[in-house]
Z-matrix of the N, CA and C atoms (Angstrom, degrees):
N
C 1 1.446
C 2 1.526 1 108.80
N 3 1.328 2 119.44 1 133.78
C 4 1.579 3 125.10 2 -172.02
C 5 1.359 4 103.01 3 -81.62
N 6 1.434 5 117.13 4 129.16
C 7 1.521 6 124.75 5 156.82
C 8 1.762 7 114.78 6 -20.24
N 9 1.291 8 130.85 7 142.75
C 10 1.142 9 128.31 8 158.30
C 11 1.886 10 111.46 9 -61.40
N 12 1.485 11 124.42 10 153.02
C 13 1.069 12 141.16 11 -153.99
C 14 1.640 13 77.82 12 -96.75
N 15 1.024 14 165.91 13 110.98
C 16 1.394 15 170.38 14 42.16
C 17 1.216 16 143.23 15 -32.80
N 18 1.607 17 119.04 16 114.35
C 19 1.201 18 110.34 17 -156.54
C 20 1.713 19 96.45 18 -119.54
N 21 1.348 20 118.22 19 119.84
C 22 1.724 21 107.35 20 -162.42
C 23 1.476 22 77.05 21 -92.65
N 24 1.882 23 93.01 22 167.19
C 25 1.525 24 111.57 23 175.37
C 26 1.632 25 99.59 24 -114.28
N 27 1.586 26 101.11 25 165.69
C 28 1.201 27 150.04 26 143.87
C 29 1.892 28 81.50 27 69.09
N 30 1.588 29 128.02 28 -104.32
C 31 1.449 30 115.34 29 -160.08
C 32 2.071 31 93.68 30 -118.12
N 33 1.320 32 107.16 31 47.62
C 34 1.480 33 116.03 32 -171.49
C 35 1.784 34 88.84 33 -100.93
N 36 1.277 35 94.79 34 152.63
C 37 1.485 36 125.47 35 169.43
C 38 1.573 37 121.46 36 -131.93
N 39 1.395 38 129.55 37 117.34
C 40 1.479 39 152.50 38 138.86
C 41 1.484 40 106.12 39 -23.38
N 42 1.387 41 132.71 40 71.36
C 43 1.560 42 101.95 41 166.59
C 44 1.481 43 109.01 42 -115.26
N 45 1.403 44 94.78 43 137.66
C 46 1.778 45 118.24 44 174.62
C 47 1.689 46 94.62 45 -72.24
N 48 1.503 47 111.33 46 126.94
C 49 1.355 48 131.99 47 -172.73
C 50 1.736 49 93.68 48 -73.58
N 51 1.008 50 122.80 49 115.26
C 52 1.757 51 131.88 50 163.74
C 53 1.982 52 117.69 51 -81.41
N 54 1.445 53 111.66 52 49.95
C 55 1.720 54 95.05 53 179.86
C 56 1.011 55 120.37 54 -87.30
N 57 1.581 56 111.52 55 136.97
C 58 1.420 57 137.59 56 178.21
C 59 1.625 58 117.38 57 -98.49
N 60 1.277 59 120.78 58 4.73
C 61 1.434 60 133.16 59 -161.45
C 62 1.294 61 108.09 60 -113.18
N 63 1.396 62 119.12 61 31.88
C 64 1.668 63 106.47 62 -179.78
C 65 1.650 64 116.74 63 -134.46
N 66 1.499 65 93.45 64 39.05
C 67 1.684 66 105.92 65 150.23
C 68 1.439 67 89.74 66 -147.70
N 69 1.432 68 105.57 67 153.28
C 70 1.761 69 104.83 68 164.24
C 71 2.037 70 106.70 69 -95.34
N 72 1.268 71 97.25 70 -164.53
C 73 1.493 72 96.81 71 -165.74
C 74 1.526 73 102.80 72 -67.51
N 75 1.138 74 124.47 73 -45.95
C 76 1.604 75 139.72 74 -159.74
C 77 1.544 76 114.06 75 -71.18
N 78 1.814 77 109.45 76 -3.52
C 79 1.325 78 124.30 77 -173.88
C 80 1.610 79 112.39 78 80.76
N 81 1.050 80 106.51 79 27.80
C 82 2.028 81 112.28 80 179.82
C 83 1.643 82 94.67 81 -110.46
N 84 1.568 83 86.78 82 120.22
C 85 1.868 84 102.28 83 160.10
C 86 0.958 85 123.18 84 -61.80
N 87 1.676 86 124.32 85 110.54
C 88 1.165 87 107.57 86 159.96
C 89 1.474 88 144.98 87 -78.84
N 90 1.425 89 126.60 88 145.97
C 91 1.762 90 108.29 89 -179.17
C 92 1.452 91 113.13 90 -66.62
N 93 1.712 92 113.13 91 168.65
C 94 0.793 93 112.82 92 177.40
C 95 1.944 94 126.41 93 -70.44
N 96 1.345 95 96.86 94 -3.77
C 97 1.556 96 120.94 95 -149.31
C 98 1.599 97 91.09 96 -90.67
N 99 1.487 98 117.60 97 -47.76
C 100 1.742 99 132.59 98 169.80
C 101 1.389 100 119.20 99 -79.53
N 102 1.439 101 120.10 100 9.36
C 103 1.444 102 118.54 101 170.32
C 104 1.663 103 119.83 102 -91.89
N 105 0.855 104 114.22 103 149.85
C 106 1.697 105 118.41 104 173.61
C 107 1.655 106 105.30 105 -89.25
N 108 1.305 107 98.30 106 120.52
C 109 1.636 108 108.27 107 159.19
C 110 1.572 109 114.35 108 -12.85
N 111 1.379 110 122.05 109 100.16
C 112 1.543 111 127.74 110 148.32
C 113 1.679 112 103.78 111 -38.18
N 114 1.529 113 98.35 112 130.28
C 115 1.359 114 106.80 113 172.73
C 116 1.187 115 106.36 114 -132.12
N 117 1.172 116 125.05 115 22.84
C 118 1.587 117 128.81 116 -174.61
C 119 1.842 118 101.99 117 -120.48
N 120 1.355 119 121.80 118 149.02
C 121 1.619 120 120.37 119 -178.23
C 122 1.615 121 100.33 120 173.06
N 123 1.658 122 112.89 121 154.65
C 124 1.156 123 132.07 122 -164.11
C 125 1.635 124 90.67 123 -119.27
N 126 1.289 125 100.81 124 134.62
C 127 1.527 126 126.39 125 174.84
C 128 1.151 127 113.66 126 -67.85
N 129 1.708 128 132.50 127 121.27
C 130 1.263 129 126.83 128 -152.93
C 131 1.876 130 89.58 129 -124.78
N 132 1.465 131 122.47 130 -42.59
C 133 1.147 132 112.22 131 -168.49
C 134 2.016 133 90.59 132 -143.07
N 135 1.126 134 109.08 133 147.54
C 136 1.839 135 108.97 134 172.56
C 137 1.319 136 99.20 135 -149.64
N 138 1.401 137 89.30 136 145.30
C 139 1.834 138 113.77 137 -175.16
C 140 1.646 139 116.15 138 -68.99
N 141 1.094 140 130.30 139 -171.40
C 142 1.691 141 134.04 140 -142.43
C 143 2.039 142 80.21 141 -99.56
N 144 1.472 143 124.47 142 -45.99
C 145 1.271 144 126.91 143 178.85
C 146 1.749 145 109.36 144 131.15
N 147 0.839 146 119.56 145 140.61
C 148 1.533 147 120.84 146 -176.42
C 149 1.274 148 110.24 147 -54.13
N 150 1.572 149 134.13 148 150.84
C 151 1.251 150 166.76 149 132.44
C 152 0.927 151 106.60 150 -6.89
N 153 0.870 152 153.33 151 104.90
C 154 2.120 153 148.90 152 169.08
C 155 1.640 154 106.68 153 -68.29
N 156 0.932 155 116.75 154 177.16
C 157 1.837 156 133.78 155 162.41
C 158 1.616 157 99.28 156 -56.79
N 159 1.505 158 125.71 157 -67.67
C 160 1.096 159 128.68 158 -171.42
C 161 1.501 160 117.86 159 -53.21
N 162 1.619 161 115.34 160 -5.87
C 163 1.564 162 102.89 161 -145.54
C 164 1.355 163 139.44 162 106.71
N 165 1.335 164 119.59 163 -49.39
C 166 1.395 165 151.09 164 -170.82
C 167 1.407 166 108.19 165 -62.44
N 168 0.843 167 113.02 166 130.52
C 169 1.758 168 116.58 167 178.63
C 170 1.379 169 94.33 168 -77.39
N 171 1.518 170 125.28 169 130.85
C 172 1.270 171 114.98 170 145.00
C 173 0.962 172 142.08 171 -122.09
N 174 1.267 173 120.22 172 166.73
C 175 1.599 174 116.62 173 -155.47
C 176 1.277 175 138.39 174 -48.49
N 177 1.033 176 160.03 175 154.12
C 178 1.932 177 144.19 176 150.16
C 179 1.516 178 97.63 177 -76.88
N 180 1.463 179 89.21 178 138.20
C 181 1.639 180 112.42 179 152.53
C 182 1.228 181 124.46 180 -63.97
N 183 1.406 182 107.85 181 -56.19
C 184 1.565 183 109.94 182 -176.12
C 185 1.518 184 106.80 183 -87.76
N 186 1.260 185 118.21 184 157.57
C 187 1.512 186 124.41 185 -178.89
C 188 2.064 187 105.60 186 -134.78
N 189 1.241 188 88.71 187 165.11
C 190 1.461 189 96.01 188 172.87
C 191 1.250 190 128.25 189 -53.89
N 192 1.677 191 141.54 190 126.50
C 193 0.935 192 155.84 191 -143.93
C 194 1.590 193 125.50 192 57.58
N 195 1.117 194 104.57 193 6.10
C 196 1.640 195 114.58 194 167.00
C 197 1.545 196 121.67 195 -58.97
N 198 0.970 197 112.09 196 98.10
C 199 2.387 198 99.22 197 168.03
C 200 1.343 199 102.18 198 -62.40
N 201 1.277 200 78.15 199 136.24
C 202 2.408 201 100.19 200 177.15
C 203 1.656 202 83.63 201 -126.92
N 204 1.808 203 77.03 202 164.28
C 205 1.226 204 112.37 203 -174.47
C 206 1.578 205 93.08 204 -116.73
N 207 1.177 206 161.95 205 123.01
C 208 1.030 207 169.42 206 166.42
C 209 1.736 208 130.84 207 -106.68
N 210 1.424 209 108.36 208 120.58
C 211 1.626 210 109.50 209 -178.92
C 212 1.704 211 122.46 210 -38.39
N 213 1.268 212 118.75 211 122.92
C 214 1.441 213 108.97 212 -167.96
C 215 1.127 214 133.66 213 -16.37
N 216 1.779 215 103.49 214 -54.76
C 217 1.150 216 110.22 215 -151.10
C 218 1.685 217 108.74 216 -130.90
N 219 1.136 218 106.89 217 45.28
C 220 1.484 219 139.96 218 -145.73
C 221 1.857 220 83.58 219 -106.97
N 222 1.532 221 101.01 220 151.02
C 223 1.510 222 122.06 221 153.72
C 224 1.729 223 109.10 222 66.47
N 225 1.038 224 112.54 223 -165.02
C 226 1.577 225 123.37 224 175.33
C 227 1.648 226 121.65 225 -121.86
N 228 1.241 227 122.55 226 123.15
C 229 1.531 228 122.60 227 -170.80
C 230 1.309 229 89.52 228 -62.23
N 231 1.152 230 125.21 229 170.19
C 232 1.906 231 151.04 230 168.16
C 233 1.907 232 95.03 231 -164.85
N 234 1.683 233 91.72 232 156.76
C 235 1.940 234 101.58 233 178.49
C 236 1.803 235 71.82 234 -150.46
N 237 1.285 236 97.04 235 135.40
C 238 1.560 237 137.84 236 158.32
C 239 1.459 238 89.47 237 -116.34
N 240 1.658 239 99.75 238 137.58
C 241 1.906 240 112.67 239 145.00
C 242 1.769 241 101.23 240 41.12
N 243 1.111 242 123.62 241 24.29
C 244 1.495 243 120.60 242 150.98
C 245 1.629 244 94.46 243 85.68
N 246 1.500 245 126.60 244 20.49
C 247 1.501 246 142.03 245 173.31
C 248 1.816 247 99.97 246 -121.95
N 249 1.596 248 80.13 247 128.77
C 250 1.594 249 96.99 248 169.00
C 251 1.245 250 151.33 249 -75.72
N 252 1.167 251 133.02 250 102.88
C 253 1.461 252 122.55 251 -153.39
C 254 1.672 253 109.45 252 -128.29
N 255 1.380 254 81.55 253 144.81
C 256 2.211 255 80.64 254 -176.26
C 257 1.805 256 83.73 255 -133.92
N 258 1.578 257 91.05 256 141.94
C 259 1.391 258 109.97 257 -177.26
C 260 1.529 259 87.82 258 -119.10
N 261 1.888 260 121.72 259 122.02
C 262 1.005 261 121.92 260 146.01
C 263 1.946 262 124.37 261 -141.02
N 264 1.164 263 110.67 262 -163.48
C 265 1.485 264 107.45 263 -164.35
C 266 1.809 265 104.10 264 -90.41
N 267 0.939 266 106.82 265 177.75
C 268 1.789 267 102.83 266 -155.67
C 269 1.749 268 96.06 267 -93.99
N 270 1.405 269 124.47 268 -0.27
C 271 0.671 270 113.38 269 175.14
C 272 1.470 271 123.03 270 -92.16
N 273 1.364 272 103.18 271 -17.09
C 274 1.538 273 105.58 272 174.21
C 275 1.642 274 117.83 273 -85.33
N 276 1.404 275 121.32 274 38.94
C 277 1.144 276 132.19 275 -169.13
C 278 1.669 277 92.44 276 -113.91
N 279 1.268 278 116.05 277 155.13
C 280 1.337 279 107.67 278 173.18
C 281 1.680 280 109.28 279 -141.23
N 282 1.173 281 116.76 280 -10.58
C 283 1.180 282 103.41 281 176.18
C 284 1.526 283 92.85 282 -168.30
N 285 1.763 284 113.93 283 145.23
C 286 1.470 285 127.27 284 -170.77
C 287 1.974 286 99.81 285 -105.53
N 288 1.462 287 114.76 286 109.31
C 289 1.750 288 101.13 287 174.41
C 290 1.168 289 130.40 288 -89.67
N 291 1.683 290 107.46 289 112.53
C 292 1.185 291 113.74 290 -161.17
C 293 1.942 292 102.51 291 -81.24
């Protein structure tokens, strides 16, 4: 399946939602309604990087194909093609898993 055509701006990030929470141990499905927010996702597209004080574009930390760890309740949901996607700013990322 092809990436969505999205190009985020300025210090925005594309992340493809990664859930691991949709059987429990005992083999029972869970709904979507009893799950906790996925906070885990792989960087599909990232913006040029925010504007500094000086002017200066600066850089992103995280880059494409990176797994983040992301603040719960951080960014904006989006669904392409029945795949989940949350577009948020690089600051609501908290940790890259290496």
């Amino acid at each position: 399946m092809a990436e969505p055509k999205i190009r985020p701006l300025s210090d925005r990030l594309l992340i493809k939602i990664i859930d691991d929470t949709q059987q429990s141990q005992g083999g029972i499905f869970i709904p979507d309604s009893a799950k906790e927010k996925p906070q885990k996702g792989e960087v599909i597209a990232a913006g040029p990087g925010a504007i500094g004080k000086e002017g200066n574009r600066e850089e992103m930390e995280v880059k494409v194909g990176d797994k983040v760890l992301f603040a719960k309740y951080a960014g904006t949901d989006v669904k392409f093609d029945r795949e989940e996607y949350k577009i948020l700013s690089e600051k609501d990322v908290l940790a890259v898993i290496e």
